[in-house]
N, C-alpha and C positions, 0 to 999 in steps of 0.2 A: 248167443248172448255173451258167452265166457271167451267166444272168440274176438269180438266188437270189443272188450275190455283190452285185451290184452293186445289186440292191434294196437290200442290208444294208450298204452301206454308202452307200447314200442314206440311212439312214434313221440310222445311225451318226453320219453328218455332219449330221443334221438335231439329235438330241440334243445333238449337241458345243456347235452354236449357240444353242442353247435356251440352254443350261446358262452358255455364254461369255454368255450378254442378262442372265442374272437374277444372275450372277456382278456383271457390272457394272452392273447398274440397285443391288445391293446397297451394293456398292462407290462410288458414286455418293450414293445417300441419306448410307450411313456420313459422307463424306468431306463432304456438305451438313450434316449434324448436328454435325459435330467444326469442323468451322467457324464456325458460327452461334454453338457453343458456344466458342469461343475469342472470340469480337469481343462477348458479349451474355450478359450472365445471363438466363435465360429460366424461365419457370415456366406451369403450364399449371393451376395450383389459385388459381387467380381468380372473383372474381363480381364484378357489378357491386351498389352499394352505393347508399342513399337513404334520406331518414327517413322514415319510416311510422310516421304519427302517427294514433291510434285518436280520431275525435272523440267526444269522450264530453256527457252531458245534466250540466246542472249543478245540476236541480230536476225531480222526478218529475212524471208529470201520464202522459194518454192523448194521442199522437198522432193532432195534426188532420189534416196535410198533409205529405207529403214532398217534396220539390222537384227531387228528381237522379235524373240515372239511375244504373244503375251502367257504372263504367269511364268516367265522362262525367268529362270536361275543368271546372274549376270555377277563378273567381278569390277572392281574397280577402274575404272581406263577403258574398259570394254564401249567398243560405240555404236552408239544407241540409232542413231538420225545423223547423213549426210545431208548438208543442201546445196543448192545449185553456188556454187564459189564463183563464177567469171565474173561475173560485178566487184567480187572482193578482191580478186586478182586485179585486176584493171586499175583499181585504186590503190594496192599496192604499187604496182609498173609505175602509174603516174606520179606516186609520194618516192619512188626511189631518183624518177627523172628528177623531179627539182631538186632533191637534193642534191645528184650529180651537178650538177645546173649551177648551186652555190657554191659550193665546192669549188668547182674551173673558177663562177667567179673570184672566189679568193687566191688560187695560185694566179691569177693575170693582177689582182691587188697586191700580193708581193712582188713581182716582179715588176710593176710601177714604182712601188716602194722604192727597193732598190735599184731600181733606175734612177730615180730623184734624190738621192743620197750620193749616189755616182756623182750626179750635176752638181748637188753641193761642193765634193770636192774639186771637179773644175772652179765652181763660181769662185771658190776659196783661191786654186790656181790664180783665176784673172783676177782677181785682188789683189794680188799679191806682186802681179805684172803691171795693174795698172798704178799700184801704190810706187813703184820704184819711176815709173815714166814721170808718174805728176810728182814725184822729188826731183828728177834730173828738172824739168822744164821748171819746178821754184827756183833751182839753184840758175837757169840758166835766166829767168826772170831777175833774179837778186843782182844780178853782173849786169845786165842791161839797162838795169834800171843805173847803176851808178856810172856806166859807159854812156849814158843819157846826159846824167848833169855835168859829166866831163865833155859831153859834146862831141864821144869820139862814135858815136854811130847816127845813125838817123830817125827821127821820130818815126817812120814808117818800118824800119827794120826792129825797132822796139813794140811796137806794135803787132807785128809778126808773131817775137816771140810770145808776147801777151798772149794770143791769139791760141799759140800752142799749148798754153800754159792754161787756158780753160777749157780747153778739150779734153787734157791729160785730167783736168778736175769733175770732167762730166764723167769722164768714162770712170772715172775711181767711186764715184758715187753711183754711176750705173750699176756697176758690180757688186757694188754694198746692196742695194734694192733687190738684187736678183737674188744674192742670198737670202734675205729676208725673204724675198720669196716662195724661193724651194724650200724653206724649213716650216714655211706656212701649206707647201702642198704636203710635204710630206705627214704633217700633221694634220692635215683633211684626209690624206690616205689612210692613217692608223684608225683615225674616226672612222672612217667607213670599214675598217677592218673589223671592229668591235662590232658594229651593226651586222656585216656579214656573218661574224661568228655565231651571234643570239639569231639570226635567220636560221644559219644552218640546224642550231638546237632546236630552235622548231620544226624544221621540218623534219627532222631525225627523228624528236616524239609523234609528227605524223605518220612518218613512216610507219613506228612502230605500233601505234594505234591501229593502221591498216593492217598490218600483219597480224592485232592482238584477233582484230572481228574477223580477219581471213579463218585464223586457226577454232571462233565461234562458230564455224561451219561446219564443223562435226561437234555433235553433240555426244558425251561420253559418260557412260556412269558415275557418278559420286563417289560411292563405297558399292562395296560387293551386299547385295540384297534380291530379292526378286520382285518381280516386275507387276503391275496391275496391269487395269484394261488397256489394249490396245484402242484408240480413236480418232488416231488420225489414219494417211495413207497417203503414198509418194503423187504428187503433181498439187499438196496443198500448199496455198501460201501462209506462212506465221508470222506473228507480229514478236518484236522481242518483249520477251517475259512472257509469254504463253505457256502453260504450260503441256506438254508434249507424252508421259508419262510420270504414272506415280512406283518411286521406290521404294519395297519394304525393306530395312533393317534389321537382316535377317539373324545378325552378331550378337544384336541387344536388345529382347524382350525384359516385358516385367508386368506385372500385373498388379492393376490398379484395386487396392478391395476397401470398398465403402464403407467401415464399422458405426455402431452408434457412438452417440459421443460419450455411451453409459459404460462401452467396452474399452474405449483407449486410455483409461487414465493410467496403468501400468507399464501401459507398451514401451517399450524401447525400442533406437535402431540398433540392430543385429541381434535382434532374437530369430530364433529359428520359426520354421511355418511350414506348415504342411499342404500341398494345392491338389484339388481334384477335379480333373475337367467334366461337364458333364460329357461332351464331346469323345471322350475316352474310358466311359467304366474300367474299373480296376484299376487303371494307372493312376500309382500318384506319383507329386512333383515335388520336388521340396526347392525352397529359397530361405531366404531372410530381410528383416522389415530393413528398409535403406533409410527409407524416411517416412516423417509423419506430415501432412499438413499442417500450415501455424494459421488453418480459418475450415470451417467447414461447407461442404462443396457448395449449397445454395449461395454463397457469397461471394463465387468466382462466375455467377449466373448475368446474363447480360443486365436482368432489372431485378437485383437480389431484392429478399422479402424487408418491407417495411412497416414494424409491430407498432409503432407510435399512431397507425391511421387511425384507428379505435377500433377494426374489426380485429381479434386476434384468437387463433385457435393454435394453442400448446402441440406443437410437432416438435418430435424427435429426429432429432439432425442428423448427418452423418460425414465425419470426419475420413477423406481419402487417405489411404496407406500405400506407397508405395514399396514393392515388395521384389526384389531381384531375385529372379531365377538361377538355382547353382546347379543344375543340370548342365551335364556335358551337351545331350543329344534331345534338342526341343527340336526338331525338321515336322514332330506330329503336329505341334503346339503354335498354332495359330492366330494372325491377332484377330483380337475380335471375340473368340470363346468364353462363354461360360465359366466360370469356376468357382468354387468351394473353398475358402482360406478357413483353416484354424491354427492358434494361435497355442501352445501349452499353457496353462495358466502358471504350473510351476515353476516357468520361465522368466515370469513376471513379478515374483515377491523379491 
């Protein structure tokens, strides 16, 4: 009987202490939490944050060669995707023919030019031969004509020199026409000089356009980051703007943390912050607030909430922070993780 007791209350005082340990391991967390919470705004609706940039083709064609693997480390220039170029060369050869092509024609439009500037100064020459002929035969006109009413020649011999005397006056006006002429080809030629020239500039931007989408045939990284899935594979065709692989930004993390809108009214940017991944026990990270958002996140949502409908239930918002990483060495620190932001409160008065 004395033994039945005293089991029972061995076993009475073994409860009591159980119950006195989790009483206080309880009591203990609480008074850890209510503390943390008084010195630190803290939030645990964090991710780590990067750009992820989709490399995309900028000219279709069938890949020749791929060059990366996936999740592989790549810097800047490094190239990513060869693709089949004979089509873009072809059309380069072809854009540099016609240019050559414009070109000849313009040295053969110069040298018409100055050929017909030449003829000008001929034309000018026989003007200048025919203008002294048709002086002699006026002066020899003026003589006959009064050798006429003197009677000392003959009407037919006066009629003669008439006769020379409009030929000497065609050909002098011939020559006049013919200048005018050539100074109207030559000025048909400088027209078409212009028009060749504005050819040539087009074709010279074709040109270079075929060389721009030749050199689009290798695809090359953006910035130094690493790489996502791989999903393509060489013999596929791409259409431009598809995109080929995604690149992380491996220079410029930061991490996005969600507070309520009860925790930012002190915040500043460039207060210090403390980050813990869950991804990483023990490791912490430190940064500082970069920025605050000017709206909170539900209203960057594609069909943000509308409290005017008459249904409305009082929710607590939360205002995105972003937060720049001053860590030398993040290579752990992933996007996409988990994290733990606190904030010192004594930072904030």
């Amino acid at each position: 009987m004395e033994t039945t007791k005293k089991n029972k209350s061995l076993a009475d005082l073994t409860i009591t202490a159980i119950t006195l340990m989790i009483v206080a391991a309880i009591l203990y967390y609480l008074c850890q939490y209510f503390f943390k919470q008084s010195q630190a705004e803290e939030t645990n609706d964090a991710q780590v944050e990067a750009y992820v940039n989709p490399v995309s083709a900028r000219v279709g064609g069938y890949i020749a060669q791929i060059r990366f693997e996936e999740n592989a480390i790549v810097h800047q220039g490094d190239t990513l995707v060869v693709l089949d170029d004979r089509e873009y060369r072809i059309r380069v050869t072809e854009a540099e023919a016609a240019l050559e092509d414009s070109r000849a024609q313009l040295i053969v439009l110069h040298t018409s030019i100055r050929a017909s500037r030449t003829a000008t100064t001929v034309n000018e020459d026989q003007i200048s031969s025919a203008k002294a002929r048709l002086w002699q035969q006026e002066q020899d006109m003026k003589r006959f004509r009064n050798l006429l009413q003197e009677e000392a020649v003959t009407g037919q011999e006066f009629e003669q020199v008439k006769a020379r005397y409009d030929v000497a006056s065609s050909e002098y006006n011939a020559s006049q026409h013919t200048l005018t002429t050539s100074f109207s080809r030559i000025k048909e030629l400088e027209a078409r000089e212009a028009l060749l020239l504005a050819d040539i500039k087009r074709k010279t931007a074709i040109l270079d356009f075929a060389r721009v989408n030749l050199g689009y045939t290798v695809v090359t990284a953006p910035f130094t980051g690493r790489l996502g899935r791989r999903t393509i594979h060489e013999g596929l065709q791409i259409q431009p703007g598809q995109p080929l692989v995604s690149i992380i930004n491996e220079g410029n993390k930061w991490v996005t943390a969600n507070y309520k809108e009860t925790q930012v009214a002190e915040m500043q940017p460039g207060q210090k912050v403390t980050i813990a991944l869950d991804a990483l026990p023990g490791k912490t990270y430190h940064g500082e607030i970069e920025s605050i958002a000017g709206a909170t996140g539900s209203k960057f949502t594609l069909l943000p909430p509308d409290n005017s409908t008459g249904n409305f239930v009082k929710i607590t918002q939360r205002v995105p922070v972003k937060i720049r990483l001053t860590d030398p060495d993040l290579n752990a620190v992933k996007v996409g993780m988990n994290a733990t932001v606190a904030i010192a409160k004594a930072q904030q008065r």
